[in-house]
C-alpha positions in Angstrom: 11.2 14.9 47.9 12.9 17.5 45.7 10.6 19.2 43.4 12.4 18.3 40.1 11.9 14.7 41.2 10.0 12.8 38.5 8.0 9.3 40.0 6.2 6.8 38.3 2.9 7.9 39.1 3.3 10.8 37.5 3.8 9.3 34.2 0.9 7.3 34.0 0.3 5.4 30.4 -1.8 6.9 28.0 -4.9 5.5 28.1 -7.5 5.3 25.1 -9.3 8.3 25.3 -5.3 9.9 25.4 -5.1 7.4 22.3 -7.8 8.6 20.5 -7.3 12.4 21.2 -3.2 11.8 19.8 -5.1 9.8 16.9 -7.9 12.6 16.0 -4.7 15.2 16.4 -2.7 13.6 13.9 -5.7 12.9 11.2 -6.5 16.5 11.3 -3.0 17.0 10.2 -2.0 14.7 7.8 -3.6 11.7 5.6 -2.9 8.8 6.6 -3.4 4.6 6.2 -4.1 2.5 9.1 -0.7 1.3 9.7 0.6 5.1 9.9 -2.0 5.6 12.2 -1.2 2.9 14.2 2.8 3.7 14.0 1.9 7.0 15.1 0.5 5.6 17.7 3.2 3.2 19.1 5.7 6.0 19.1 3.1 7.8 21.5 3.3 4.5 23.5 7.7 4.4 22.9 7.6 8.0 24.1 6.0 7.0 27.7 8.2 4.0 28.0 11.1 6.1 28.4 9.5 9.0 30.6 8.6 5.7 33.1 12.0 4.1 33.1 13.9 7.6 33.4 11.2 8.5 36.5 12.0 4.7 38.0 9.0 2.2 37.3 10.4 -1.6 36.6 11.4 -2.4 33.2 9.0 -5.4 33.0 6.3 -3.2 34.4 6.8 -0.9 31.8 6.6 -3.6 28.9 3.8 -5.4 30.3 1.3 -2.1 30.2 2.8 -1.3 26.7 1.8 -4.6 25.5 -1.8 -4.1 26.8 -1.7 -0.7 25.3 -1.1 -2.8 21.7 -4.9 -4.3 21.5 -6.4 0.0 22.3 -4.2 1.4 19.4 -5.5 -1.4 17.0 -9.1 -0.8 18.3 -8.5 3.7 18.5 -7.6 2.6 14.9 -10.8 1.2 14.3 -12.8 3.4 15.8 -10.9 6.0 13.1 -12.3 3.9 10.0 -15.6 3.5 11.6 -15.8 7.3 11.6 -14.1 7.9 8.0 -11.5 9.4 8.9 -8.8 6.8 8.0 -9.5 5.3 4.5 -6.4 3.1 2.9 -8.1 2.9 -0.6 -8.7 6.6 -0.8 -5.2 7.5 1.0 -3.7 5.2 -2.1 -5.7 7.2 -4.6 -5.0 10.5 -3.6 -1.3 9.5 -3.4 -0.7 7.3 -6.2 -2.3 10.0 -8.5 0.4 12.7 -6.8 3.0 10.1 -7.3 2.2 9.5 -10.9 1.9 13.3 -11.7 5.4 13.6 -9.8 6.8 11.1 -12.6 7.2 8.0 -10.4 7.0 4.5 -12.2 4.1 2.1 -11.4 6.5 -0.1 -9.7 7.7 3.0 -7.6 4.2 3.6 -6.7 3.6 0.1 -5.3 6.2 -0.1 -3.3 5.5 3.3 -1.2 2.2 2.3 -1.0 3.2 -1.0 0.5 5.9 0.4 2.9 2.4 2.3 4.2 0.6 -0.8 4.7 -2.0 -0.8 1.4 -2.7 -4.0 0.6 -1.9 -5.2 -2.5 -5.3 -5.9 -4.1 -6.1 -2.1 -3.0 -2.6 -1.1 -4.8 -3.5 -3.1 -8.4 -7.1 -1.5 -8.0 -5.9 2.1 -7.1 -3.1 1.8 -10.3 -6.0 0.4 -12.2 -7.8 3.8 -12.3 -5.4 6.4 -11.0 -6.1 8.5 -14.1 -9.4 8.8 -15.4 -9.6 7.2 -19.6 -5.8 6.2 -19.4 -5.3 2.5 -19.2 -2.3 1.2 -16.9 0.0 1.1 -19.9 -0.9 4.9 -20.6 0.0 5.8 -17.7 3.4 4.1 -16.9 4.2 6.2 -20.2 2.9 9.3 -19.6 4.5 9.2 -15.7 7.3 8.2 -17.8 7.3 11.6 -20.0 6.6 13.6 -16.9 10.2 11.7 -15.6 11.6 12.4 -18.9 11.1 16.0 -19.0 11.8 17.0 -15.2 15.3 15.4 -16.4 15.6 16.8 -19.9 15.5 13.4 -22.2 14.2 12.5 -25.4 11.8 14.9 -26.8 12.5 17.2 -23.9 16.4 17.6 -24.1 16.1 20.7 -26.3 19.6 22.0 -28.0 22.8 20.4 -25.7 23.8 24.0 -25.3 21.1 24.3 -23.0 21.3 21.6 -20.7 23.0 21.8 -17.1 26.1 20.9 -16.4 26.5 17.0 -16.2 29.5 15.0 -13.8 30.1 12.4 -15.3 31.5 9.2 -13.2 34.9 7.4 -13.9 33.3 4.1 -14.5 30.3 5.8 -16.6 32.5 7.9 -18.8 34.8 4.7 -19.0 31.8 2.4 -20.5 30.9 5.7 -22.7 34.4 5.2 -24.7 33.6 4.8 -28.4 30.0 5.8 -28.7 28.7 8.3 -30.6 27.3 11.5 -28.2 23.7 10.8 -29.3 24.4 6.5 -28.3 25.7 7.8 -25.0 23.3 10.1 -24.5 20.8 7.3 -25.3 22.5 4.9 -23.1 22.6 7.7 -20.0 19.4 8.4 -20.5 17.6 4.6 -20.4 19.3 4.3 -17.0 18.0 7.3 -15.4 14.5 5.8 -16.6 15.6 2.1 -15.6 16.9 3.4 -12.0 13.3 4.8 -11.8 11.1 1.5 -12.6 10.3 2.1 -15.8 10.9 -1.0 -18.2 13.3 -0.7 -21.5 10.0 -0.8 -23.9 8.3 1.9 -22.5 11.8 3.8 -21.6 12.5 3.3 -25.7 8.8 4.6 -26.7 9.6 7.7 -24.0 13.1 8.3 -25.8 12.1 8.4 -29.7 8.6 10.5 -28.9 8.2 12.9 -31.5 8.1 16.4 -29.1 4.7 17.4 -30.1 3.2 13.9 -29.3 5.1 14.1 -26.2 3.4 17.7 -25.0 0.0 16.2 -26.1 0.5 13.6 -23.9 1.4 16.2 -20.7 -1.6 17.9 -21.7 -4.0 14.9 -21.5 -2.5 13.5 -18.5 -2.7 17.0 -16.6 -6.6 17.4 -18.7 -7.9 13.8 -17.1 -5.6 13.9 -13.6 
């Protein structure tokens, strides 16, 4: 047989203690929620699919010992909770506090946490407390602010002089026509906070801040986060 000749059996499947050692690899890398974990962990699984059919094992031979590997990755994956090292509730902490810090809306926040598998009553609890003394409504507007003054709106936009060049679209300069500069300002603003979650009442409060209420508010949220 030539040498460069893959077979079968030498691409066995990964077995759990391979599992576990891909698992533990990953979680000393990166955080992670169960259903990453177990993504991560499927992949591993896709992976040796691929290296069986290219090296000539049977198709159905191939998915029926990747369906019995299904059952090990749920079970490496609880073996990983048992030993702390996966934890949903603390991964949606950690992550909704970076998130909020990052300017992202509450609804923003939900959804990534639910495209990584948090449950929802983990989600409302984690957005309940994500920053220490401030309420849910404090802190969709002070994640608000932080949006607000990454993009230079409201009490952040300083003289016009100074902020960078704008494009503006056909269509948007079109629906622009005969407003003031400081209404389409307004109006250009609101939907940069609109396209980001945040609802026209607390988009409204966020535009009219006075600038040194504004900065007190970036200095509690960065004090109690």
């Amino acid at each position: 047989m030539d040498s460069d000749t893959t077979s079968p059996s030498d691409v066995p499947p990964p077995d759990r203690k391979v599992l576990r050692e891909a698992a533990l690899a990953h979680l000393a890398r990166f955080s992670t929620t169960r259903q990453g974990l177990e993504q991560v962990l499927l992949r591993r699984i896709a992976r040796w699919e691929r290296a069986a059919l290219k090296a000539g094992m049977e198709r159905e031979d191939v998915s029926t010992a990747a369906a019995a590997l299904r059952p090990v990755v749920q079970a490496v994956a609880e073996d990983m909770i048992a030993l702390g090292a996966v934890d949903d509730a603390a991964f949606a902490q950690n992550r909704a506090r970076r998130l909020v810090r990052s300017g992202r809306s509450g609804r923003a926040v939900q959804a990534h946490l639910a495209a990584r598998g948090v449950e929802a009553d983990v989600r409302e609890a984690v957005l309940e407390q994500v920053v220490e003394g401030f309420s849910p409504a404090e802190v969709e507007l002070s994640s608000a602010l932080v949006l607000a003054r990454k993009r230079r709106l409201g009490p952040f936009a300083g003289a016009p002089s100074l902020r960078p060049p704008r494009t503006v679209a056909p269509k948007e300069e079109e629906s622009e026509r005969g407003l003031s500069p400081e209404e389409a300002e307004q109006r250009r603003a609101l939907g940069v906070l609109a396209r980001a979650g945040y609802g026209r009442d607390v988009a409204l409060k966020v535009l009219e801040m006075d600038p040194a209420e504004a900065q007190e508010w970036m200095e509690r949220l960065r004090a109690e986060s």
